[in-house]
C-alpha positions as CSV (number, residue, x, y, z in Angstrom):
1,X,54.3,114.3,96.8
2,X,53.0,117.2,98.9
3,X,53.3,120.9,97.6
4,X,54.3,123.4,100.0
5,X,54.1,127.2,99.7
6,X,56.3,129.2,101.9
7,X,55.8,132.9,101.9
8,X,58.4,134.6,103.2
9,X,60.8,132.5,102.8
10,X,63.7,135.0,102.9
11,X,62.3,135.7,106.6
12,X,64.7,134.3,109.3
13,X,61.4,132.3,110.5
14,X,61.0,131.3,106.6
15,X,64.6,129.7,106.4
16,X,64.2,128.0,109.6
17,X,60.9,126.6,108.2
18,X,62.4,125.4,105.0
19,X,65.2,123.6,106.6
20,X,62.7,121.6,108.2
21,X,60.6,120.7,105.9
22,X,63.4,119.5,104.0
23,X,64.6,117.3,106.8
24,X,61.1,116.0,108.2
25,X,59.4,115.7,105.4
26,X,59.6,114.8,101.3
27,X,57.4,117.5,100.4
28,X,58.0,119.6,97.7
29,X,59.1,123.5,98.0
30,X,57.7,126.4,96.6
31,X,59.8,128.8,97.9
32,X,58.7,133.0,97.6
33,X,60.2,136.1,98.2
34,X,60.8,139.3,96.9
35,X,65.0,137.7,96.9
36,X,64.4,134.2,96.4
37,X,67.0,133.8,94.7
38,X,69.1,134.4,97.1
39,X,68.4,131.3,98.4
40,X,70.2,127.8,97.8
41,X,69.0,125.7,95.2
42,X,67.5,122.5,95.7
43,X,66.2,119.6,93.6
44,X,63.2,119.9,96.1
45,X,62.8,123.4,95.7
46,X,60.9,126.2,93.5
47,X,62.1,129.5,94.2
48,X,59.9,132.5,93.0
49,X,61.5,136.3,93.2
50,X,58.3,138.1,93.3
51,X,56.3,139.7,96.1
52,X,52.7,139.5,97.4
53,X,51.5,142.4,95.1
54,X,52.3,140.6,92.2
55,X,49.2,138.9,91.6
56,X,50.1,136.7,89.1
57,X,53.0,135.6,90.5
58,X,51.3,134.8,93.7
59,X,48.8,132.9,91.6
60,X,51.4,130.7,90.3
61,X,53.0,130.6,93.8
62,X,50.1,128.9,95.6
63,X,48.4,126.8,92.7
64,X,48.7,123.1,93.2
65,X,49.9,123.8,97.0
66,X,48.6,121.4,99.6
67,X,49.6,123.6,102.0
68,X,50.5,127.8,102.3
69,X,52.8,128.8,105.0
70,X,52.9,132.6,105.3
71,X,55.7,134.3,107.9
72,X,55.9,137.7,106.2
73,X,55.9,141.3,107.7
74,X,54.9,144.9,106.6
75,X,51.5,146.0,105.1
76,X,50.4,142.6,107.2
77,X,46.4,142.9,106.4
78,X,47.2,143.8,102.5
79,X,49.3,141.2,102.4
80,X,47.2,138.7,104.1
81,X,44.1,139.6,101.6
82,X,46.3,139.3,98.6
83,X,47.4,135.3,99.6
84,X,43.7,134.8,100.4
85,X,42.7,136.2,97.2
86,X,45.4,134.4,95.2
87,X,44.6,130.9,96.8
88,X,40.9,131.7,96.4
89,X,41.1,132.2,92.9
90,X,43.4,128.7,92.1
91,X,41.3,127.0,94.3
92,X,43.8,126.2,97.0
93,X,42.7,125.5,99.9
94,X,45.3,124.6,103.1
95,X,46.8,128.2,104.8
96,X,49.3,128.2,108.3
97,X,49.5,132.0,109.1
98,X,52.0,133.4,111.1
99,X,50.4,136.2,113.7
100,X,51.7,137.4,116.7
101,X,50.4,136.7,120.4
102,X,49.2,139.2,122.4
103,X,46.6,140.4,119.5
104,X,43.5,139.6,121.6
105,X,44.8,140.3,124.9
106,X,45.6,137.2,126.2
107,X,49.4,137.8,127.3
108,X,49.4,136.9,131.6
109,X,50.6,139.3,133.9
110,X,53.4,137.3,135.0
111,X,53.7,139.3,138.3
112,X,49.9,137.4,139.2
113,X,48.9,135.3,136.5
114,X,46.3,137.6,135.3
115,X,45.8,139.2,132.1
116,X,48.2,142.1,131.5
117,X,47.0,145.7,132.9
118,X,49.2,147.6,130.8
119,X,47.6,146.0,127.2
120,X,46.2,149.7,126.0
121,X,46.0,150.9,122.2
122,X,44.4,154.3,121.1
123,X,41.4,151.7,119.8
124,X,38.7,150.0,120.9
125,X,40.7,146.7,120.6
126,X,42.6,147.0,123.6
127,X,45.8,146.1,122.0
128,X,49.0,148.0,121.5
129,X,48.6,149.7,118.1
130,X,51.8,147.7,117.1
131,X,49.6,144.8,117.6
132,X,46.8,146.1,115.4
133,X,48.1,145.1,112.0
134,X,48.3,141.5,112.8
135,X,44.6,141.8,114.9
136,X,43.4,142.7,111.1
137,X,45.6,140.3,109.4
138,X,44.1,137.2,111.6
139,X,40.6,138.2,111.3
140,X,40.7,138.6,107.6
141,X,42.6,134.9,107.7
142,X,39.6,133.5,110.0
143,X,36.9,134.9,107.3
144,X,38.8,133.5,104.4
145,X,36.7,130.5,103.6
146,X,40.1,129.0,103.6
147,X,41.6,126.0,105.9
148,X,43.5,127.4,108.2
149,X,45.8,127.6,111.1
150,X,46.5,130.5,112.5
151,X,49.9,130.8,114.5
152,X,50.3,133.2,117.4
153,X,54.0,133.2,118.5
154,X,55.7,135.0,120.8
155,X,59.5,136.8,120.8
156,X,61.4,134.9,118.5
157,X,64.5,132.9,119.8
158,X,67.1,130.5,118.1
159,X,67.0,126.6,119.7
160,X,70.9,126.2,121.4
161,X,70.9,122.8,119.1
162,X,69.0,123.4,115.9
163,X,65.8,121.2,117.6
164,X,62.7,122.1,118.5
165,X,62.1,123.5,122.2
166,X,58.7,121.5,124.8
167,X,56.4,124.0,123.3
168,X,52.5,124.4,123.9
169,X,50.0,125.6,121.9
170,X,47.6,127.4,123.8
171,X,43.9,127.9,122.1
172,X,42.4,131.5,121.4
173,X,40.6,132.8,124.4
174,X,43.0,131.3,127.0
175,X,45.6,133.7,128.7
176,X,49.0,132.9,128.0
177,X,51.8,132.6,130.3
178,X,55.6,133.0,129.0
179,X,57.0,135.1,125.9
180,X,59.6,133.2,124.3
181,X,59.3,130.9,121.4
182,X,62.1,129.4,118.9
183,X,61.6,129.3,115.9
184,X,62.6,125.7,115.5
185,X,59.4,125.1,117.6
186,X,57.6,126.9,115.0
187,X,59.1,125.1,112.2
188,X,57.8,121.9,113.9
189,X,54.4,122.6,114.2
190,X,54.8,123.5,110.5
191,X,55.9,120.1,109.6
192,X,53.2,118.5,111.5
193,X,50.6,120.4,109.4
194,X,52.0,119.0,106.4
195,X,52.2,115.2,107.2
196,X,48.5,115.5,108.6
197,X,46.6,118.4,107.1
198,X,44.0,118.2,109.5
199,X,45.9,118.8,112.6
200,X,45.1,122.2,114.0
201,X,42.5,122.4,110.8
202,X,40.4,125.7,111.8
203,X,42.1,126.7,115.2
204,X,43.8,129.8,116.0
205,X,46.8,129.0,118.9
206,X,49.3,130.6,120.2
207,X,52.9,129.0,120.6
208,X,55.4,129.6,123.5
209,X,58.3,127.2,124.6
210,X,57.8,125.9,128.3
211,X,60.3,126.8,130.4
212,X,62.4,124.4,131.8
């Protein structure tokens, strides 16, 4: 049976991950959040109250996972080097982290297909300072060591009938064009990572619903 780790499970992206993971797949839940147990109880599911500072809890959290799903938000970089550092230590090895997209500047002007003229911070980066936070989070995620997947949504959305929307996954370095993304779309990629570990093994994409 597969192990799965989510972090963040609390998260409205967390919950809508779980729920699929549940119906897609037989993998196993490890489910961890600061009010786990909060959360319905499931012969499939683990749930940890603990947060990411916890080290030992975190430990436990991610040992024996085949697989770390991380949707989480705050402190993103600290948070981001304490999962790296826990799975480091346990020897796991398989990470999907949730970013945000616009972090490299890559969000189209939609008015001429161009990248956006108004992407400003006060740093070098060239990013909103909002932005910044998940820039340093997904860089410290690409120098891990770790397998990962880096996800780059964009604004959240609920699917109209619990499925997930035609989404694309656009590849770091490529502009994107659209904003919206549900999360059920998110969830699916997700559960796609889990049957086939190797699918999107050391790629950092961004994910946006087509529009119809």
């Amino acid at each position: 049976m597969t192990n799965v780790t989510i972090i963040g499970a609390t998260g409205s992206l967390g919950r809508v991950v779980t729920r699929a993971l549940l119906k897609k797949t037989d993998a196993h839940l490890t489910l961890f959040s600061r009010t786990a147990l909060s959360l319905v109880a499931n012969l499939r599911v683990t749930r940890m109250s603990a947060s990411t500072d916890n080290a030992s809890a975190l430990e436990d959290a991610v040992r024996d996972a085949d697989v770390v799903f991380v949707a989480l938000s705050g402190d993103l970089p600290f948070m981001a080097g304490q999962v790296v550092a826990a799975m480091n230590r346990v020897g796991a090895r398989r990470i999907v982290f949730v970013s945000a997209y616009g972090i490299y500047g890559e969000v189209a002007d939609e008015r001429d297909g161009r990248q956006s003229r108004d992407v400003r911070g006060s740093e070098s980066s060239g990013i909103p300072d909002i932005l910044l936070p998940y820039l340093r989070a997904a860089d410290i995620i690409e120098s891990s060591g770790l397998d990962y997947t880096i996800l780059r949504p964009g604004w959240f959305k609920d699917s109209a009938d619990g499925e997930p929307g035609h989404y694309q996954l656009i590849p770091k370095g490529r502009l994107v064009h659209g904003h919206d993304v549900a999360r059920e779309s998110i969830a699916d990629v997700v559960c796609r990572v889990v049957e086939n570990p190797y699918e999107l093994s050391g790629e950092n994409v961004a994910i946006i619903d087509v529009q119809e």
